[in-house]
C-alpha positions as CSV (number, residue, x, y, z in Angstrom):
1,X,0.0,0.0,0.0
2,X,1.7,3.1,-0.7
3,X,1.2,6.3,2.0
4,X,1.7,9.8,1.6
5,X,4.4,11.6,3.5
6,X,2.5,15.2,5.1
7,X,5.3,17.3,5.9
8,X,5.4,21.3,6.5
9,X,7.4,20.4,2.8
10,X,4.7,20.9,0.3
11,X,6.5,19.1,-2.5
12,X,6.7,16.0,0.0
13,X,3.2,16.2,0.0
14,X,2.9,15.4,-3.4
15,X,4.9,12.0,-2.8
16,X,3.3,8.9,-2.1
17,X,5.2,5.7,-1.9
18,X,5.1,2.4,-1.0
19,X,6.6,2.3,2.9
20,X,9.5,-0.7,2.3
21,X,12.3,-1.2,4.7
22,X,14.4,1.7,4.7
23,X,12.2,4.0,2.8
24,X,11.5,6.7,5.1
25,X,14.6,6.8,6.5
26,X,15.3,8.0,2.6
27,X,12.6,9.7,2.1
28,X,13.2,13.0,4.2
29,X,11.7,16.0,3.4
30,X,15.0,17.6,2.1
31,X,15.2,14.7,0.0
32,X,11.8,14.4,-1.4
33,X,12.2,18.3,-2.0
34,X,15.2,17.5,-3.9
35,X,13.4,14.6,-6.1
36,X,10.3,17.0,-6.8
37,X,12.0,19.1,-8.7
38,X,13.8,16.9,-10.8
39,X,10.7,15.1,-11.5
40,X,8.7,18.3,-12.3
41,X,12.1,19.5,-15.1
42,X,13.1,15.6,-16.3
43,X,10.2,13.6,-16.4
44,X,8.7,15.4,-19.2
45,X,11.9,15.2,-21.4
46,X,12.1,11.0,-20.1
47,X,8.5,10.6,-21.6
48,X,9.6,12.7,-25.0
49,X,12.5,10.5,-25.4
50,X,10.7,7.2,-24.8
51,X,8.7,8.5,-27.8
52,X,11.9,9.1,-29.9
53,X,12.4,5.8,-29.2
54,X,9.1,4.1,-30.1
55,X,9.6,6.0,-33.2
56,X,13.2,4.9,-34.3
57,X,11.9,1.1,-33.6
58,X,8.7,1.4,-35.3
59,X,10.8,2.9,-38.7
60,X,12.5,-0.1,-38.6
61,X,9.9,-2.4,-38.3
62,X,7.0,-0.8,-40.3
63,X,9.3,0.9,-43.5
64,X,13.2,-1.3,-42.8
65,X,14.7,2.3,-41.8
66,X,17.3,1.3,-39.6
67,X,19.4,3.2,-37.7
68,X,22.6,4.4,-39.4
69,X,25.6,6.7,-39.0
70,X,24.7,10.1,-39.9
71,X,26.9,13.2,-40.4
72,X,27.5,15.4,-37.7
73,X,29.7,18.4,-36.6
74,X,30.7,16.7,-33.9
75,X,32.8,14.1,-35.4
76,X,35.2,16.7,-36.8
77,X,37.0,19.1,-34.4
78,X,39.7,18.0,-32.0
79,X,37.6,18.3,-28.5
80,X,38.2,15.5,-25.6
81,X,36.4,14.5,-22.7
82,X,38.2,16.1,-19.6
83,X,40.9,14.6,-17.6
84,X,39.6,11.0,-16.9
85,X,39.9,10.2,-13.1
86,X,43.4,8.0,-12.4
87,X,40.3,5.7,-11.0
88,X,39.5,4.6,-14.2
89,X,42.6,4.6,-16.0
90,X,43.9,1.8,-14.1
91,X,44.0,-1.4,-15.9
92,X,42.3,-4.3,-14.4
93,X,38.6,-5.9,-13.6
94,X,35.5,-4.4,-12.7
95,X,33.5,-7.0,-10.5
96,X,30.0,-7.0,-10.8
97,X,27.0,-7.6,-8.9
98,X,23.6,-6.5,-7.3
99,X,24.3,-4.2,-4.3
100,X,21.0,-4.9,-2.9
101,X,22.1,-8.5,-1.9
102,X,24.6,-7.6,0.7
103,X,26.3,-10.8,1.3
104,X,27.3,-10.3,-2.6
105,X,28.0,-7.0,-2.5
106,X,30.4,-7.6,0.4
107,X,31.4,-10.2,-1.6
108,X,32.7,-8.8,-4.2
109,X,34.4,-5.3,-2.6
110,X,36.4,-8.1,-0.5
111,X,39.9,-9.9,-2.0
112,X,39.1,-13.4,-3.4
113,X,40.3,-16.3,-2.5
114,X,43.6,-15.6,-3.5
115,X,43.9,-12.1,-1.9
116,X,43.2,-9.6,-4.3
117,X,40.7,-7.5,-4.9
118,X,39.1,-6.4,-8.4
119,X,39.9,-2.6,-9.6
120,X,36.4,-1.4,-9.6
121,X,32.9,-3.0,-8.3
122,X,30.0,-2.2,-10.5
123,X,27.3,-1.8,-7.8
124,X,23.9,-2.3,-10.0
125,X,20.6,-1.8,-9.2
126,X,19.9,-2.8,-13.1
127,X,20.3,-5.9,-14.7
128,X,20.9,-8.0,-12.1
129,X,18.8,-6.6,-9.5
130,X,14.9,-7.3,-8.0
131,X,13.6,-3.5,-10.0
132,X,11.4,-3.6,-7.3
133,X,11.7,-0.6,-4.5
134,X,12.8,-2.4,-2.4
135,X,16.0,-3.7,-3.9
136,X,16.3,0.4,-4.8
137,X,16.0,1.4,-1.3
138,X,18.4,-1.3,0.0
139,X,21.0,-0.8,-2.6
140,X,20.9,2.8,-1.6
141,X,21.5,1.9,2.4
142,X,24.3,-0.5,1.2
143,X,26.2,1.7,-1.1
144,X,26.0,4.4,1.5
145,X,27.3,1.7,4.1
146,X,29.9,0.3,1.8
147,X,31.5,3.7,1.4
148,X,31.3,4.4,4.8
149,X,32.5,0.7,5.3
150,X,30.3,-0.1,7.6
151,X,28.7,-2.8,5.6
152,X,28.0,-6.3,7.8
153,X,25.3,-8.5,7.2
154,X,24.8,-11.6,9.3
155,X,23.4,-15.0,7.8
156,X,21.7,-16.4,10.8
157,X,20.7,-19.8,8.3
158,X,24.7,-20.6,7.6
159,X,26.2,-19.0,10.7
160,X,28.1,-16.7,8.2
161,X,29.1,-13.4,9.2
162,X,30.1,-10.3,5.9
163,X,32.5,-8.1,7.2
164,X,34.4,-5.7,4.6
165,X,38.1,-6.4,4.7
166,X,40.8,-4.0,5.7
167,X,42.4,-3.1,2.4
168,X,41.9,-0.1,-0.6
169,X,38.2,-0.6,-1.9
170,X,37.8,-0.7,-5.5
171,X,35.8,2.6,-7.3
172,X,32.4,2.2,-7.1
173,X,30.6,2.4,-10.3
174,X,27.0,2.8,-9.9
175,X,24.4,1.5,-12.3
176,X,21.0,2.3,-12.0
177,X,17.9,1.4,-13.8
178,X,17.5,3.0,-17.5
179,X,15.1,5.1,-19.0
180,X,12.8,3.1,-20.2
181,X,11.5,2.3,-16.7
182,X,9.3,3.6,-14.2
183,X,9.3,2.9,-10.6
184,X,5.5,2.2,-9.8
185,X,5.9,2.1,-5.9
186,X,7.2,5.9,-5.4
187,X,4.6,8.1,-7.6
188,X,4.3,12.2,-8.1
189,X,1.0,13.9,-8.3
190,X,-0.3,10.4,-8.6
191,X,2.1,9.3,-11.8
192,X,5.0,6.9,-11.2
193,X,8.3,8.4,-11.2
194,X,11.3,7.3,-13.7
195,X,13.2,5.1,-11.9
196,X,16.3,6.5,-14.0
197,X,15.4,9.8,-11.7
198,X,14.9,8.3,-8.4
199,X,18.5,5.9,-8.3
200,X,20.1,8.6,-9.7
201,X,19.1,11.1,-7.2
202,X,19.3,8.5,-4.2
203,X,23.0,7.5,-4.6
204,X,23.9,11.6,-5.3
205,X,22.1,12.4,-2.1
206,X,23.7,9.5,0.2
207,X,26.3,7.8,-1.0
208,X,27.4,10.3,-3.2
209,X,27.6,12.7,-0.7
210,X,30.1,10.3,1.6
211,X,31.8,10.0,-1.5
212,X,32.7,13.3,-2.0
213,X,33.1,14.0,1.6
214,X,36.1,11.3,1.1
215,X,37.1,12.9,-1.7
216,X,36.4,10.1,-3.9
217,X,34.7,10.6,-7.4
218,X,31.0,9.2,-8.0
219,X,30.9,7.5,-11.2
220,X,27.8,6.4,-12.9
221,X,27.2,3.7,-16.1
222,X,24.4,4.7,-18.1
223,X,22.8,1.8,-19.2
224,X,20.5,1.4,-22.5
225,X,20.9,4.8,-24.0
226,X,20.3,5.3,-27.7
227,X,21.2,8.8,-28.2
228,X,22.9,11.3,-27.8
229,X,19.9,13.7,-26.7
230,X,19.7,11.1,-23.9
231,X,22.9,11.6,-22.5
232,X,22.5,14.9,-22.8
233,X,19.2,14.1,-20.4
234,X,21.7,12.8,-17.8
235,X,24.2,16.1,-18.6
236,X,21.3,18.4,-17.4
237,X,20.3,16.0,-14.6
238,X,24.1,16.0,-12.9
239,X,23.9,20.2,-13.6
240,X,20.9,20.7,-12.0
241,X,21.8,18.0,-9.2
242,X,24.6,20.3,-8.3
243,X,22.7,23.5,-8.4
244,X,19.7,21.7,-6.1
245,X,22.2,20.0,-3.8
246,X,25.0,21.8,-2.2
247,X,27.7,19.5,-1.5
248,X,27.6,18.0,-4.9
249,X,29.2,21.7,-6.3
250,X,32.7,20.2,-5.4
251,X,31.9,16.9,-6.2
252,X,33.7,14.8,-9.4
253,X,31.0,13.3,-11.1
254,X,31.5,11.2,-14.5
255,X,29.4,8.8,-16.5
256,X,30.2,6.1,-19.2
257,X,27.6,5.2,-21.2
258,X,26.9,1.6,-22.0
259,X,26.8,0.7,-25.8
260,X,24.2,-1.7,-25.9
261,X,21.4,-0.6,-28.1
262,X,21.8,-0.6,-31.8
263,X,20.9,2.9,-32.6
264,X,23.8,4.1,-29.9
265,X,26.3,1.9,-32.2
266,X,26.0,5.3,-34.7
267,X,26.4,7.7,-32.1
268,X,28.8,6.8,-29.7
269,X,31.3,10.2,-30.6
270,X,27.7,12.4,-30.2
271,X,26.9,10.8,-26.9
272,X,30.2,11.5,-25.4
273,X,30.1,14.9,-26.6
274,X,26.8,15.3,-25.1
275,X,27.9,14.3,-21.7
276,X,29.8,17.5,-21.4
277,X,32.2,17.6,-18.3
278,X,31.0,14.1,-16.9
279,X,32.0,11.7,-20.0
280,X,34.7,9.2,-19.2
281,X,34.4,6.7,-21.7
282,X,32.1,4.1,-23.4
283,X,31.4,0.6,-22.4
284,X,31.5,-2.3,-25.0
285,X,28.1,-4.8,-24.1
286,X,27.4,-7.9,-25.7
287,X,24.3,-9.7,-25.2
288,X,21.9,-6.6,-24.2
289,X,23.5,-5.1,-27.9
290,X,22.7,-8.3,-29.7
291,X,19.5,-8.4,-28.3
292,X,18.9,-4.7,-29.6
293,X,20.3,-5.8,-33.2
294,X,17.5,-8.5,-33.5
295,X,14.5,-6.1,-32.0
296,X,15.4,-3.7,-34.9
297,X,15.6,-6.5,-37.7
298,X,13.0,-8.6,-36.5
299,X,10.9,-8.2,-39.3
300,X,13.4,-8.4,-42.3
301,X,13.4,-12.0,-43.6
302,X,16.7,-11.1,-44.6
303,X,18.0,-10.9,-41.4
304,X,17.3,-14.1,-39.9
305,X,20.2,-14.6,-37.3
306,X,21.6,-18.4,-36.0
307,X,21.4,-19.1,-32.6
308,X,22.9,-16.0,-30.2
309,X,25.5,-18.1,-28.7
310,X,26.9,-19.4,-32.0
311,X,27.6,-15.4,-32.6
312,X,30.9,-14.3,-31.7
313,X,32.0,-11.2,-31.3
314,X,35.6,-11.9,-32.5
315,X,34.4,-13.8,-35.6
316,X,31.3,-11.9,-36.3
317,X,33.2,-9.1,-38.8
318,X,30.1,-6.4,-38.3
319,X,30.1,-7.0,-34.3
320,X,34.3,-6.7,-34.4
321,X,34.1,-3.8,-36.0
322,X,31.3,-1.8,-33.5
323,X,34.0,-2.7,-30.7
324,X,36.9,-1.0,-32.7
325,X,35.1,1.5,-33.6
326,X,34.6,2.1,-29.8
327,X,37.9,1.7,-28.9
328,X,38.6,4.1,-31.9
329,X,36.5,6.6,-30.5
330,X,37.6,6.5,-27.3
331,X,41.0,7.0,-28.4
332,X,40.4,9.9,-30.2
333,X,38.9,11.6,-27.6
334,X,40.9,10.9,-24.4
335,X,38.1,8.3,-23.0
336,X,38.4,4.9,-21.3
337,X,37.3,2.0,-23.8
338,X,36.3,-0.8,-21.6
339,X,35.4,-4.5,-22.3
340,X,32.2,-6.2,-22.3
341,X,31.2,-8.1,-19.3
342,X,32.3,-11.9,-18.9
343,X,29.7,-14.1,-17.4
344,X,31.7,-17.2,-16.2
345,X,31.8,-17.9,-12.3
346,X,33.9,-19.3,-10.2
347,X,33.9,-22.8,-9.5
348,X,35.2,-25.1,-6.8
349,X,36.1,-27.1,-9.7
350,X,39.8,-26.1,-10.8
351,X,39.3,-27.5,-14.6
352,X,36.4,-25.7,-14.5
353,X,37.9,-22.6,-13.3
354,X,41.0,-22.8,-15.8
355,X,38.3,-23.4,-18.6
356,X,36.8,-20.6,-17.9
357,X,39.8,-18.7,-18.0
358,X,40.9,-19.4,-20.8
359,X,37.8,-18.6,-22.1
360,X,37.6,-15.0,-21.0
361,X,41.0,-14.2,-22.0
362,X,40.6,-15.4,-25.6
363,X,36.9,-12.9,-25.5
364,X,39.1,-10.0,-24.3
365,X,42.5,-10.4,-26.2
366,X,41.8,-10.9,-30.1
């Protein structure tokens, strides 16, 4: 059931939500204030993009208009990103995980079983997470603890207590749900509110503010963009985030977008240019992009594809060349390239582990 904060705040009166574990501990009237307003200036442009969208797919589908690259000033000129943080210039793996499981996410901040830890954690409350409010509000509390390190959780079933391990954390990279999604338990004047609005302005509140209290940058994916009038959604978003919210003025804020729609294949220089002051770089996905690739071909009988996991990215000449073509970019403009993910998992089998390996080096190295 969701309730209606009254507060002498009249934008928290507008906010009704459903009352999960941890919510009105978030949910402060500072807070709420804060979300108001970038739900009154963004969630109009979220709702004009989605159409953009719809209407990209359906020229696709209805007339076999797919996207291509298109001329563009920006492509010419010698402009770069700004300085990247030394954060993400260091070589090395980027765990991943939903940060709403706790044992996991204190999982993967720790060393493994060998004693060292990954470069980077890529705490998501996407892919891999519940998209419920719940998991939102938890991941929020966690990320807030984990930067704090304070994170514990106790597994009273196995007798197993999480603790974070002394030692250098990795970066956080925050991912939160795109913009194709709503969050139906937290509504505004009645209407559900982008959920790309409400993680995004949860982590800058909390544990983006004990980030930049440490000094530490707070570093975003962006998952499922398709343009570069989106990014330049989440450009205005971190602007007005730091105009709304006063400790995020001296905070270091950047964002790599993940290329993993088809129509962002053809725009990756324009999206990093649209980032302004927060791009770092572009990510290279695999099975979210081929997934995209078949939703815009779908209906071409010429573009009847073989089973997914017979299509690798190595072999596959057009797929090859979208990941040089990012690393191209990148290079041209002083970003980070980075790798798609690798899915294998560790195994208490050693064969199994060496397979697997061998496996992801031979994805990453070709």
């Amino acid at each position: 059931m969701a309730v209606t904060r009254r507060t002498g705040n009249p934008s928290a009166g507008r906010v009704s939500y459903t009352p999960v574990d941890g919510a009105a501990e978030l949910f402060t009237p500072t807070f709420l204030d804060y979300l108001v307003r970038l739900h009154d200036e963004f969630t109009p442009r979220v709702r004009a993009l989605r159409a953009a969208r719809a209407a990209v797919l359906q020229r696709a589908l209805q007339h076999g208009i797919v996207p291509a690259l298109a001329s563009s000033p920006v492509t010419s000129g010698s402009w770069r990103v700004p300085p990247v943080p030394a954060d993400l210039l260091r070589p090395g793996i980027e765990i991943s995980g939903p940060c709403s499981i706790t044992s996991m996410f204190i999982n993967a901040l720790n060393p493994g079983p060998e004693g060292e830890r990954a470069e980077g954690d890529l705490d998501d409350d996407e892919d891999s997470a519940g998209h419920r409010l719940v998991d939102t509000v938890r991941a929020c509390h966690n990320r807030l603890a984990a930067v704090n390190r304070e994170l514990a959780y106790t597994d009273r079933e196995r007798g197993k207590e999480y603790r974070i391990a002394e030692g250098e954390l990795p970066f956080f990279m925050h991912r939160e749900r795109g913009l194709h999604l709503d969050e139906p338990e937290v509504a505004i004047d009645g209407a559900p509110v982008p959920a790309a609005v409400l993680g995004t302005a949860l982590t800058l509140y909390y544990p983006g503010r004990a980030q930049a209290d440490r000094g530490q940058g707070i570093y975003f994916y962006l998952p499922k963009v398709e343009s570069a009038e989106e990014c330049a959604w989440y450009r205005d978003l971190f602007d007005r985030s730091g105009e709304l919210v006063p400790f995020l003025e001296r905070a270091v804020i950047r964002a790599i977008p993940l290329v993993e729609a088809l129509p962002a294949v053809y725009q990756m220089e324009e999206m990093l240019h649209a980032l302004g002051p927060y791009g770092a770089g572009l990510n290279a996905a695999r099975w979210d992009l081929k997934a995209s690739i078949f939703e815009f071909v779908m209906a071409d009988p010429r573009s009847v594809w073989p089973d997914r996991f017979g299509v690798d990215i190595k072999t596959t000449p057009f797929l090859a060349n979208i990941f040089r073509r990012l690393v191209a970019v990148c290079l041209k403009r002083g970003a980070v390239p980075i790798g798609g993910m690798a899915t294998a998992l560790p195994s208490n089998d050693p064969d199994v582990n060496r397979a697997a390996s061998a496996a992801i080096h031979a994805d990453k190295v070709w």
